[in-house]
N, C-alpha and C positions, 0 to 999 in steps of 0.2 A: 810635190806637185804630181797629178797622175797624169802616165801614161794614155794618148788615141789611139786606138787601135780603126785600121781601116779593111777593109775587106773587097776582094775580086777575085773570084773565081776562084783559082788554089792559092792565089798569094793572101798572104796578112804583111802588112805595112804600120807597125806600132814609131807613133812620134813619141820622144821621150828627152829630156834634158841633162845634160850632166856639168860638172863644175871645171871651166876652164879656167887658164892664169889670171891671175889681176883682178879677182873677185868677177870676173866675166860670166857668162854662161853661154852653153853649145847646143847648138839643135840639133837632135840625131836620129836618125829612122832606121828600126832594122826591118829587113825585107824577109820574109819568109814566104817557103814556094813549096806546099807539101805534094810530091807526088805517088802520094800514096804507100809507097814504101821505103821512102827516103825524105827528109826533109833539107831542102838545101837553104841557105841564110847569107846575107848579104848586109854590111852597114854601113851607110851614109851618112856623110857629116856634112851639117849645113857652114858655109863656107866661111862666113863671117858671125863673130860672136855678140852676145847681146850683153847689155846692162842687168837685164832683168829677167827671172826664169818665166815670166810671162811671157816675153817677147821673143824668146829663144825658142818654147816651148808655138805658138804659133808662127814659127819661122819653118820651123819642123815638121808640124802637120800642112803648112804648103808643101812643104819636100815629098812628104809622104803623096798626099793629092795628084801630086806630077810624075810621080814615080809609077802609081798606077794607073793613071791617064795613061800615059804612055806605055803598058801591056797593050797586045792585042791576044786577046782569047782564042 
């Protein structure tokens, strides 16, 4: 399944899925924030696991959406 990448300003916000217990699957967003001489990173795991890397995967890119909603520039 591919990776969303979202973008704001110096951040990137990539949603991406990985394989949790019990055949589950995890919604996860890493946060990257380049300032220019340094790249600082952050990852977020969506709280509750899904069925499906479908549902995991847009569980995700909400996380991501909310994540940089909430940046102010």
């Amino acid at each position: 399944m591919d990776d969303t990448t979202y973008t704001k300003g110096i951040y990137t916000a990539t949603a991406t899925v990985c394989q949790a217990d019990g055949g589950q699957f995890q919604g996860m967003v890493a946060l990257v924030c380049d300032h220019g001489d340094a790249l600082e990173s952050l990852i977020y795991k969506v709280e509750a696991t899904a069925a499906s890397e479908e549902e995991a995967l847009h569980e995700a890119k909400e996380l991501a959406q909310r994540i940089l909603g909430e940046i102010e520039l």
